[in-house]
Structures are given as structure tokens and as C-alpha cells.
Kinemage of the C-alpha trace (Angstrom):
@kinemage 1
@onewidth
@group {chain A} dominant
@subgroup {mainchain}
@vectorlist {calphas} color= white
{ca unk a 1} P -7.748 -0.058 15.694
{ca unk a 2} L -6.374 -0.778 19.122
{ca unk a 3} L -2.032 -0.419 19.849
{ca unk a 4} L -2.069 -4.510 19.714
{ca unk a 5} L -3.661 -4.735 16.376
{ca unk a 6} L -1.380 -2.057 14.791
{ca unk a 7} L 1.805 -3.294 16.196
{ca unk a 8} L 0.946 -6.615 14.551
{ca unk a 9} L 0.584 -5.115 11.422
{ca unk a 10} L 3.703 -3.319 11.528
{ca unk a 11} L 5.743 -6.834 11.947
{ca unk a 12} L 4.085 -7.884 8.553
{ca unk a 13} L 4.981 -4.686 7.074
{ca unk a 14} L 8.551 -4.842 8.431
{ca unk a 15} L 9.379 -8.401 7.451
{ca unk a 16} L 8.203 -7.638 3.917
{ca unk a 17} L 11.285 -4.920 3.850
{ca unk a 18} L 13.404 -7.144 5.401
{ca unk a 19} L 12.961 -9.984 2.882
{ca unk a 20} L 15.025 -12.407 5.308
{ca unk a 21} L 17.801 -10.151 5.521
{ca unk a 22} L 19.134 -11.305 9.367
{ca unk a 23} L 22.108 -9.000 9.344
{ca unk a 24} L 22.767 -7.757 12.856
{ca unk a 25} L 20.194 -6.616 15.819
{ca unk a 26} L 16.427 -6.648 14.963
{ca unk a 27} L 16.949 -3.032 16.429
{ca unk a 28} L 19.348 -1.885 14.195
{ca unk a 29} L 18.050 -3.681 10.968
{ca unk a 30} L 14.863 -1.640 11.794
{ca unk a 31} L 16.498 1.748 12.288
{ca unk a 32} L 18.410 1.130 9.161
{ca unk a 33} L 15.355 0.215 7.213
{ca unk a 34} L 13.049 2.839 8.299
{ca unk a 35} L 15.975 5.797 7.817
{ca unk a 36} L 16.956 4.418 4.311
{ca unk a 37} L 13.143 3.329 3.204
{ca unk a 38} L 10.991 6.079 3.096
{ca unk a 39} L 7.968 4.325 2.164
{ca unk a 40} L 8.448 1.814 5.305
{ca unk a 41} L 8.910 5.186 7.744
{ca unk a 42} L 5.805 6.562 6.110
{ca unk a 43} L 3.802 3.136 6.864
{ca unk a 44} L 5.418 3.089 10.345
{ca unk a 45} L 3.469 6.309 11.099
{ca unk a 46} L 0.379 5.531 9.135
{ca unk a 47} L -0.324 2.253 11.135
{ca unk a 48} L 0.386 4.749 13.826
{ca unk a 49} L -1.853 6.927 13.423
{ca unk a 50} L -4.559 4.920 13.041
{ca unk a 51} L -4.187 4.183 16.388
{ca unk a 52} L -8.060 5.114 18.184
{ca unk a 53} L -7.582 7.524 21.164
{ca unk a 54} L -5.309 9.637 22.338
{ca unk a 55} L -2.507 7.567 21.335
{ca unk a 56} L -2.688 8.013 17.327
{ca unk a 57} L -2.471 12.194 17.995
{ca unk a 58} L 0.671 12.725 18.138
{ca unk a 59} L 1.731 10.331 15.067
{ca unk a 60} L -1.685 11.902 12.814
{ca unk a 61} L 0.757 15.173 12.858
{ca unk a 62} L 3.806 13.268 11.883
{ca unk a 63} L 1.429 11.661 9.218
{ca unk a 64} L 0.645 14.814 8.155
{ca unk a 65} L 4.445 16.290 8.204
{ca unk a 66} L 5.430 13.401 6.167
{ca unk a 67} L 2.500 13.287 3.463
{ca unk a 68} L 3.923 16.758 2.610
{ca unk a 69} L 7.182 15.934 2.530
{ca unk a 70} L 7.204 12.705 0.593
{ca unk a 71} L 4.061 13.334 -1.849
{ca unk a 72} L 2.085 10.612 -0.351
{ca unk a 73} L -1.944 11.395 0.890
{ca unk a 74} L -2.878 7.862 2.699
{ca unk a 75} L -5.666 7.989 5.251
{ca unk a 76} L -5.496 7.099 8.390
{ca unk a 77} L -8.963 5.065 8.212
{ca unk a 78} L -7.804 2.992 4.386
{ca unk a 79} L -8.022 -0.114 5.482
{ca unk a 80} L -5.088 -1.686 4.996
{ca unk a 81} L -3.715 -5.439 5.248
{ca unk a 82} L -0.707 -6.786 6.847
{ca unk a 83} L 2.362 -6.553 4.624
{ca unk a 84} L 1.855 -3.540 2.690
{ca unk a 85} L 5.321 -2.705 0.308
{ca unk a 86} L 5.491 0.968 -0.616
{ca unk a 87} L 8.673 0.573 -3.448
{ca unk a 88} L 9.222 3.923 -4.130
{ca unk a 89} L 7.984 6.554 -2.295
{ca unk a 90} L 6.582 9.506 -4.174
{ca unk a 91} L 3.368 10.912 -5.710
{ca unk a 92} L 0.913 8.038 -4.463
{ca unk a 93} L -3.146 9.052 -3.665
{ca unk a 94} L -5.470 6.448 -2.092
{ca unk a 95} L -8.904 7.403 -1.852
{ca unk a 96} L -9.961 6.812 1.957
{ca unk a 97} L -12.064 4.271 1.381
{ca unk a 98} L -10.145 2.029 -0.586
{ca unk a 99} L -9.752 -1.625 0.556
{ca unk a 100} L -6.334 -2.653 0.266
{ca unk a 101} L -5.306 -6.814 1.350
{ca unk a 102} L -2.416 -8.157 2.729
{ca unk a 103} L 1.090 -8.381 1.410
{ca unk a 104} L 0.308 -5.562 -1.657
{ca unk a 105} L 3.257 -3.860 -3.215
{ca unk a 106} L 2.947 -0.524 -4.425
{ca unk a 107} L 4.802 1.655 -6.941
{ca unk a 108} L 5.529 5.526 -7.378
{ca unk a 109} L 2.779 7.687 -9.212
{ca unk a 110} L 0.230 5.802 -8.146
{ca unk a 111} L -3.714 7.210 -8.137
{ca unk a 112} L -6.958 5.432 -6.507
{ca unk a 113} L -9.880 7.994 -6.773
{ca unk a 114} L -13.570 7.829 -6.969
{ca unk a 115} L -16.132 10.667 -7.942
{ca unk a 116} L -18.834 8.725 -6.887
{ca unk a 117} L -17.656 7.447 -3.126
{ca unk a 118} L -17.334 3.731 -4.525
{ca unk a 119} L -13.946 2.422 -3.468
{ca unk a 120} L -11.488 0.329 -5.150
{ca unk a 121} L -11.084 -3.078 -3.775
{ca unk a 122} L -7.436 -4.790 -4.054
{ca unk a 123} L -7.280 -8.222 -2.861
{ca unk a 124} L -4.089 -9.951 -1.502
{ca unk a 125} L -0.532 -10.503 -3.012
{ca unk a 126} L -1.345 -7.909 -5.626
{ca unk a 127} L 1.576 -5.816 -7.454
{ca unk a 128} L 0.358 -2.677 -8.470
{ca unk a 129} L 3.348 -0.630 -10.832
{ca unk a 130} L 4.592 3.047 -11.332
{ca unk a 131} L 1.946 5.289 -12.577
{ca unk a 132} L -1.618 3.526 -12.473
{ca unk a 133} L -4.691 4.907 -11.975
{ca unk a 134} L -7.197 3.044 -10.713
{ca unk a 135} L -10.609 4.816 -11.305
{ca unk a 136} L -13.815 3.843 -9.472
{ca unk a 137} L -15.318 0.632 -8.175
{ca unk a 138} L -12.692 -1.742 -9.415
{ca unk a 139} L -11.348 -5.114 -7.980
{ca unk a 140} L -8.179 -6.355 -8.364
{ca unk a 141} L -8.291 -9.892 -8.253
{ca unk a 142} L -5.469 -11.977 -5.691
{ca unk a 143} L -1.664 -12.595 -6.811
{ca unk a 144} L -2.644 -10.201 -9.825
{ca unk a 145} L 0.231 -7.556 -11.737
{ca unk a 146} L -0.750 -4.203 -12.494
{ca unk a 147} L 1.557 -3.205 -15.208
{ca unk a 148} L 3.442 0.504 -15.696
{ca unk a 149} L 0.916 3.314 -17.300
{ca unk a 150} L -1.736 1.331 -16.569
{ca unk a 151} L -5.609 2.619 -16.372
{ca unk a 152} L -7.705 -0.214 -14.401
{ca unk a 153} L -11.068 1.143 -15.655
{ca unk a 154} L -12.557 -2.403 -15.192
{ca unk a 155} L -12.492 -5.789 -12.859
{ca unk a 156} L -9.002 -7.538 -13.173
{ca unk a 157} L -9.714 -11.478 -12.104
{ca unk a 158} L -7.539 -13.200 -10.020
{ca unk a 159} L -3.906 -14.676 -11.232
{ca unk a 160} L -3.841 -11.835 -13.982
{ca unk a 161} L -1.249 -9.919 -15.540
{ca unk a 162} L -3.093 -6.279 -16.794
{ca unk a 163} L -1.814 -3.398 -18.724
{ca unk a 164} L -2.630 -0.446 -20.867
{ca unk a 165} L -4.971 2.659 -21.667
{ca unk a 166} L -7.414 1.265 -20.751
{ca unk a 167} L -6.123 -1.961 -18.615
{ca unk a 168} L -6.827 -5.464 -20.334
{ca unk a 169} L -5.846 -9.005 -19.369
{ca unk a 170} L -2.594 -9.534 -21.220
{ca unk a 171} L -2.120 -13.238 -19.756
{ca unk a 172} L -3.263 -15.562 -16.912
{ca unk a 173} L -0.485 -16.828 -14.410
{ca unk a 174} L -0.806 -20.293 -13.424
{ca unk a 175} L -2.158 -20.966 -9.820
{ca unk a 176} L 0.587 -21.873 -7.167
């Protein structure tokens, strides 16, 4: 990824922890954002790092600092949409090749792991809740919910609302 692509991707990413909040400076609303939201600092320095070159170096060892400090093993390489909405911080594992879309929120306790190298592919506007596990080659369908506990062991289609041991389509939201 090249410094104009990841800058671009950290707008999305900021406006989505903004929300339209337009109180004072765009400087200080993102100083006070990334000090109080540690899942926007650790995205700051993810799209960072993935930075080609010489230029993602120095933030792959901040990266690496932080992924320690806050629980939270990202790589670098995930491909990762616009937008992405980390709500809480804490104990979340992606697998490195996971697919993730634009404008996904993601919850604490979160797990994405494959034994056999196939990634998980999450499509856009998806809500994923606290402690889910998403095992193998799944696909999470657009505007979908993930609910709490949940283990997505299967496909969830588009416009769903999932949840349970093992995940199951609880009801289909109406398309916008």
C-alpha cells in the first residue's frame, strides 16, 4: 500500500469515530479521539504500518508495542476496508489473511482463525459483537449482525441477524 492510499483510509476510519461530532479543530478532535480511543490509535498505526518501504518500519514496531499492550494481533497485510470501528479494544485475533470490507465494526473478544489457511471473508457494513469466533472459510454477508457468544461455523447471507453455538439466522432485516 502506498502513503496516499493509507492516509485515505485513515479519513474513513476517523470519521467513523467521529460520528459528526464537529466540536472544535479537526486537530484537536483527532488528538482527543486517538488518546481516549484505543482501538482508533491502534488502527492509526496499523494502516501505518502497512505502509510498503521504509516508511511502515518505524510504525511495524509501534504495531508491535501496542498489540502487546492492548491484546490485539492484527496484521499488517489483513486487508482491510475503509471505515473499520474497533468498539472496545481488547483480546481481538484476525487471522492474516482475512478479508475484512468497509465500514465493519468490531467488538472485544473477538477470534478469526483458520487451521487450514482458508480465510474468513466479511463483506461491508457488517457488525460483528463481543466474543465471536469465526472459524474457517466463512462469509459474512453485507449490513449483517453478528450477535454476542456467537460461533459463525457457516455462511451468514446478506441483511442477516446471526447468533448462537453454533451461529444460525435468527431473522432477515429488510433491505434499505
Amino acid at each position: 500500500m502506498n502513503f496516499n492510499e493509507c492516509i485515505a483510509l485513515m479519513k474513513a476510519d476517523y470519521r467513523r469515530y467521529v460520528n459528526g461530532n464537529q466540536i472544535g479543530s479537526k486537530f484537536l478532535r483527532f488528538m482527543k479521539i486517538y488518546y481516549l480511543e484505543r482501538g482508533f490509535r491502534y488502527t492509526v498505526w496499523l494502516r501505518l504500518a502497512s505502509i510498503s518501504g521504509i516508511l511502515g518500519i518505524v510504525p511495524k514496531l509501534v504495531l508491535h508495542h501496542l498489540q502487546s499492550k492492548f491484546g490485539i494481533q492484527i496484521h499488517s497485510c489483513t486487508k482491510i476496508g475503509g471505515g473499520l470501528y474497533i468498539g472496545h479494544g481488547v483480546g481481538i485475533i484476525i487471522y492474516p489473511k482475512t478479508i475484512i470490507g468497509e465500514n465493519v465494526n468490531i467488538s472485544q473478544f473477538l477470534t478469526i482463525g483458520s487451521n487450514f489457511g482458508t480465510p474468513a471473508i466479511i463483506e461491508d457494513n457488517v457488525y460483528i459483537g463481543p466474543n465471536v469466533c469465526l472459524v474457517e472459510n466463512v462469509r459474512i454477508g453485507s449490513r449483517s449482525k453478528i450477535g454476542a457468544g456467537a460461533v459463525v461455523t457457516k455462511d451468514i447471507p446478506p441483511y442477516s441477524v446471526a447468533a448462537g453455538v453454533p451461529a444460525k439466522v435468527i431473522k432477515i432485516v429488510e433491505k434499505e
